[in-house]
C-alpha positions in Angstrom: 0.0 0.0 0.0 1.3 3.1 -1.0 0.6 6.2 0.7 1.7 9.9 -0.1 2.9 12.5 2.2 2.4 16.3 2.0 4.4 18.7 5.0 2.9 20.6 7.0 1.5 23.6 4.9 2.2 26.1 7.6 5.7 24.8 8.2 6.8 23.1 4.9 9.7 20.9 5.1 10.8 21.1 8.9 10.7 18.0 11.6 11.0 14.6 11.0 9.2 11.9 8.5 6.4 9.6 10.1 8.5 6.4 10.7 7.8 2.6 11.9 9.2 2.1 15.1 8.8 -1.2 17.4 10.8 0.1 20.5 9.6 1.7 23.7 12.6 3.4 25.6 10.5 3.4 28.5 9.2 -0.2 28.3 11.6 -3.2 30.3 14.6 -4.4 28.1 12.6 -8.1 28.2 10.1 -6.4 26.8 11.5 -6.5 23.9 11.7 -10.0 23.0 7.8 -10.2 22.8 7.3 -10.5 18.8 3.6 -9.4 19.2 4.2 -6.3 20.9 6.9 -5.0 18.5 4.6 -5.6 16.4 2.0 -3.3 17.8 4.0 -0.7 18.4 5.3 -0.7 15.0 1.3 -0.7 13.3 1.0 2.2 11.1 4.1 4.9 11.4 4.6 7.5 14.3 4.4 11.2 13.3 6.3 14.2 14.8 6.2 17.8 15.5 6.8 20.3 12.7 10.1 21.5 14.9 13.9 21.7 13.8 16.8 20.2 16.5 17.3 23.3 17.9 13.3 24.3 18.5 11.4 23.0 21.5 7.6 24.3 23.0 5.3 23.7 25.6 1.6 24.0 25.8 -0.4 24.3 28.9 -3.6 24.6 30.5 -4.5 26.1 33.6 -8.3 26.0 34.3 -11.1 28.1 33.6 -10.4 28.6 30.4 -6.4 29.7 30.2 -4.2 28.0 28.1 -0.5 29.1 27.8 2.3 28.6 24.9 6.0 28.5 25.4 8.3 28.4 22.8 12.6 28.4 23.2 15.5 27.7 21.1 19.1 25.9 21.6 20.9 28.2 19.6 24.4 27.2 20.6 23.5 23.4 21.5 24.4 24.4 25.1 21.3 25.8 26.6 17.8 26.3 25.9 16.2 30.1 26.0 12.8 31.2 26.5 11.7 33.4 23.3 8.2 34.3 23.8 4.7 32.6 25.8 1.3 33.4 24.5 -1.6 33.4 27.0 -5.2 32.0 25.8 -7.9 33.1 28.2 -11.2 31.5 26.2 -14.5 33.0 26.9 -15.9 31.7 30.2 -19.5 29.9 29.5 -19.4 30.6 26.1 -17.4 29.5 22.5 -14.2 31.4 21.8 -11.3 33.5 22.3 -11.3 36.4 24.9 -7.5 37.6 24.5 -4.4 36.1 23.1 -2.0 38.0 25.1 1.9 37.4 23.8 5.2 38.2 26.4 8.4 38.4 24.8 11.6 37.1 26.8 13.7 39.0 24.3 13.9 42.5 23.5 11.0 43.5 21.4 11.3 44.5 17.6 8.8 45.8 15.5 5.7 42.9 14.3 7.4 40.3 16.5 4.1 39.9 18.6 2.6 39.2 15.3 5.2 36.8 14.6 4.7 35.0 17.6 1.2 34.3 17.4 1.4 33.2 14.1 4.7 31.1 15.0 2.5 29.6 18.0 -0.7 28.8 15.0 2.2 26.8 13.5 2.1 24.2 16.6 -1.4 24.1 17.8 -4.3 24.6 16.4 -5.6 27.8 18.4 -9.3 27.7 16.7 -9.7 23.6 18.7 -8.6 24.8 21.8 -10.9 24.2 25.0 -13.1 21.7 23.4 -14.0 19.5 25.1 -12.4 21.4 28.6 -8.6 21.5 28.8 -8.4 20.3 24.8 -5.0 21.2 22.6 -4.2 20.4 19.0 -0.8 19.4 18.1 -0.1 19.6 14.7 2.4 16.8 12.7 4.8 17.7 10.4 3.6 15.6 7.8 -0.2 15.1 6.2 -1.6 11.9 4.5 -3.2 10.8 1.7 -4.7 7.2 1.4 -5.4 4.9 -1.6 -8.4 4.8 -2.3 -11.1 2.9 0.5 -8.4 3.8 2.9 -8.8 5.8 6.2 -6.4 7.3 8.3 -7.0 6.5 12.4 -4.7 9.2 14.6 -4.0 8.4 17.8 -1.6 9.1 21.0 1.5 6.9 20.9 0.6 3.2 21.3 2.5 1.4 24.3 3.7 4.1 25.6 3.3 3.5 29.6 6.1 6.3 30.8 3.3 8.7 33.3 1.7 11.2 33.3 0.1 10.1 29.9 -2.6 12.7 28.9 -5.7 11.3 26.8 -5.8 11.7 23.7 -9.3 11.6 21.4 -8.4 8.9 18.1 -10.2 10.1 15.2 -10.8 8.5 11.7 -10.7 10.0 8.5 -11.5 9.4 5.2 -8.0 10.7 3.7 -8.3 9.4 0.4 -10.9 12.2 -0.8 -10.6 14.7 2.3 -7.8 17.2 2.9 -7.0 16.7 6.3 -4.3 17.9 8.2 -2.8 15.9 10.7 -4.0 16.9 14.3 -3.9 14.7 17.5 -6.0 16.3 20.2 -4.7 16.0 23.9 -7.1 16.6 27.2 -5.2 18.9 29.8 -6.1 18.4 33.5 -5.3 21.7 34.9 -1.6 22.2 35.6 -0.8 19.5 33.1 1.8 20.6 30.7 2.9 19.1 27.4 6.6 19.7 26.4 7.4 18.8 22.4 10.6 18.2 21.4 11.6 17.7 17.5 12.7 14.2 18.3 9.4 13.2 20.2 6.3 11.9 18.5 3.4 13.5 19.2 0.9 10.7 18.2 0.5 7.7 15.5 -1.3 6.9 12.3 -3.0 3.7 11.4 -4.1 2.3 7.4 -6.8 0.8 7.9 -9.6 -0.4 5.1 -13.3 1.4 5.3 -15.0 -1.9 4.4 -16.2 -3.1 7.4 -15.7 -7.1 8.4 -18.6 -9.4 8.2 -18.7 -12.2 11.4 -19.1 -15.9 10.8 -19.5 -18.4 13.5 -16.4 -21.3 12.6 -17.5 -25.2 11.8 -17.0 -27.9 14.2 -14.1 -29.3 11.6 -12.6 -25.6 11.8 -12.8 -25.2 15.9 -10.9 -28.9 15.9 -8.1 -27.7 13.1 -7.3 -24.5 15.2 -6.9 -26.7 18.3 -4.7 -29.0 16.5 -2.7 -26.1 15.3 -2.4 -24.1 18.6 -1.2 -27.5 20.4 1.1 -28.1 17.8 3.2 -24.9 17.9 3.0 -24.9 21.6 4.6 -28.1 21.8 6.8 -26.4 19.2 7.4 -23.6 21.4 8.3 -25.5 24.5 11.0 -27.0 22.8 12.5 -24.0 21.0 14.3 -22.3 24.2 16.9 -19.5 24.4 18.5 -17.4 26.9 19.1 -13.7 27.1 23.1 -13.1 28.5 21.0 -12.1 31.7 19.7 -15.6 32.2 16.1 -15.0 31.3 14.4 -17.6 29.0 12.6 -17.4 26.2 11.3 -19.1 22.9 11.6 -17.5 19.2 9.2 -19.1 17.9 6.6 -17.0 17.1 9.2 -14.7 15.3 10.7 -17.7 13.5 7.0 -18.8 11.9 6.3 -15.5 11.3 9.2 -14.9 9.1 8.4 -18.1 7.5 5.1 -16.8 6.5 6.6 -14.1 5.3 9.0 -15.4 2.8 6.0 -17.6 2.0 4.1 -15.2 1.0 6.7 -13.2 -0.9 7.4 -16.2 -3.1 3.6 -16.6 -3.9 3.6 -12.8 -5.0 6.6 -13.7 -7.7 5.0 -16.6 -8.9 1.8 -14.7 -9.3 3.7 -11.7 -11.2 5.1 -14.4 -13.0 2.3 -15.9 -14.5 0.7 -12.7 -15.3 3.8 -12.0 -17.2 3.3 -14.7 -19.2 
């Protein structure tokens, strides 16, 4: 399946392309030997901020309504500076913005608060904010379109257990006809800050097909073959042992029949092009 990616419109160009990943820094090292969770984590491709190495911001929300941006630069690799914040105070009771109030860190130059709002607008998607209560946009440096019958599912970073994690709302779109940009929407408890670094994902796509899966109930000759086949490769299993240099034991063999399918199925696919070939 081939998708095509478009950069961020407001920010063309900058932060890092979406990207499989099976890891979890934060997840145990033996964690890593499970097959199905790799696997899980790796579903789709992770997207990241529209920032460069040297960029980082936070976003913020308070309560009743006040939100606040922060956004600072490395410069020299050595420390980071504050440039600017931007205060959001929404409309108490009601839908919008009351003031979007900027404070410069640096010494002020003509059209710079202008600059930082829209800077800020490049980040977050200012119009979203507050809804529902404590909501913020984060905006991904790169935009999706689908093959056809394809949606796109975004969604915070799957497996990812290091806390505080806030929630984050998955939405599904139909990205092979509609222009969407990609968005994941956090929920802020008050005093809850989100930091975004450049190399930090701020959420993760999924492919998935829009026609939906029909349910069957299996015959009695296909509930006995899927026994037969679940003894046989855990007897399979049980014999197939390894050790990690710490001492801990485990089987491969889930990865080892998985890569047999694999190469299975790639040599079916040749054959097939073969034939049509012909």
């Amino acid at each position: 399946m081939e998708v095509t990616l478009f950069p961020n419109t407001l920010r063309p160009g900058i932060g890092l392309r979406p990207k499989k990943e099976a890891q979890r820094p934060q997840l145990p090292q033996h964690a890593r030997l499970c097959p199905v969770l790799e696997a899980g984590s790796s579903l789709g491709a992770l997207v990241y901020p529209p920032l460069a190495e040297n960029e980082q911001f936070h976003i913020g929300f308070e309560g009743e309504g006040l939100f606040q941006f922060g956004y600072s630069v490395n410069a020299t690799g050595k420390k980071w500076e504050q440039i600017f914040f931007v205060n959001y105070q929404l409309s108490v009771g009601a839908i919008g913005m009351r003031k979007e109030e900027v404070q410069l860190m640096v010494p002020e130059t003509p059209g710079f608060k202008d600059t930082a709002r829209a800077i800020a607008r490049m980040f977050i998607s200012v119009d979203d904010m507050g809804t529902p209560t404590g909501a913020v946009t984060l905006r991904g440096a790169y935009n999706f379109q689908t093959p056809p019958g394809i949606d796109t599912v975004y969604s915070g970073v799957i497996n990812s257990t290091e806390r505080p994690v806030a929630p984050v709302l998955v939405t599904r779109v139909e990205t092979d006809w509609y222009v969407h940009d990609s968005e994941f929407r956090y929920i802020l408890s008050p005093g809850e800050i989100i930091t975004v670094s450049h190399n930090l994902p701020i959420g993760q796509v999924f492919f998935v097909p829009r026609e939906e899966p029909t349910f069957r109930d299996g015959t009695e000759e296909e509930t006995a073959e899927r026994l037969k086949t679940s003894m046989k490769f855990f007897d399979e299993k049980a014999t197939n042992k390894k050790k990690t240099p710490y001492g801990m034991e485990y089987s491969p063999q889930y990865q080892q029949m998985s890569r047999d399918q694999q190469k299975a199925g790639s040599k079916r696919d040749i054959k097939t092009k073969g034939k049509k070939m012909k």
